[in-house]
C-alpha positions in Angstrom: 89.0 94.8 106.8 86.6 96.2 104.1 84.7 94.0 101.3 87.4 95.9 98.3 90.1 94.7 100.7 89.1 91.3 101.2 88.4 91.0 97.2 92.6 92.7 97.2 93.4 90.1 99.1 91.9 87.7 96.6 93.7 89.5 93.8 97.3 89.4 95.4 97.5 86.2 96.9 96.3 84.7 93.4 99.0 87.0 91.6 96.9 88.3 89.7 96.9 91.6 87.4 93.9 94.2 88.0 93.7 93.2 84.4 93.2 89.7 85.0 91.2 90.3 87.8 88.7 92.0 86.4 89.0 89.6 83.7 87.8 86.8 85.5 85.2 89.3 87.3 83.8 90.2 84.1 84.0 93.9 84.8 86.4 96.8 83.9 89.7 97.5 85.8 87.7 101.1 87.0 85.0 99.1 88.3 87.6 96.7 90.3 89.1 100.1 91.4 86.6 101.4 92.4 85.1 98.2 94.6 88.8 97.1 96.5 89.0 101.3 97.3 85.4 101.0 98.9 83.8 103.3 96.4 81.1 100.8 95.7 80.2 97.4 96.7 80.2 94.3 94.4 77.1 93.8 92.9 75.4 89.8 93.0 76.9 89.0 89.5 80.8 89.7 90.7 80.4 88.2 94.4 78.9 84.9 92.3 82.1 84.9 89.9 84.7 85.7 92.8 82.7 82.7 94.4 83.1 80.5 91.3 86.5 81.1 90.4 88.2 81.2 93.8 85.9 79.1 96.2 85.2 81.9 98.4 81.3 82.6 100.5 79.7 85.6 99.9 79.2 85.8 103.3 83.3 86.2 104.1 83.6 88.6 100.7 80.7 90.8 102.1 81.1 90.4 106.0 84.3 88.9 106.7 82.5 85.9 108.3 
């Protein structure tokens, strides 16, 4: 599984919105888009806020690990 799918994962089992996602991401819903469909990876500002608000490691949202 990719980093944008991991980070969907995130997303659906938190029922989340891509609005609310990004929300809480701080970025815009194309940017989310673009990330979970593997256009571009998350920069260090948006893997520390998926680490802050859902208690996930970089290291699983980047690698899987």
């Amino acid at each position: 599984e990719s980093c944008g799918g991991r980070i969907a994962d995130i997303q659906d089992k938190n029922k989340l919105s891509s609005f609310q996602m990004a929300g809480l991401l701080n970025i815009s819903e194309k940017e989310l888009a673009d990330i979970v469909n593997g256009k571009t990876l998350p920069d260090i500002r948006v893997l520390n806020n998926l680490k802050q608000n859902f208690k996930v490691s970089i290291d699983w949202v980047l690698y899987g690990e």
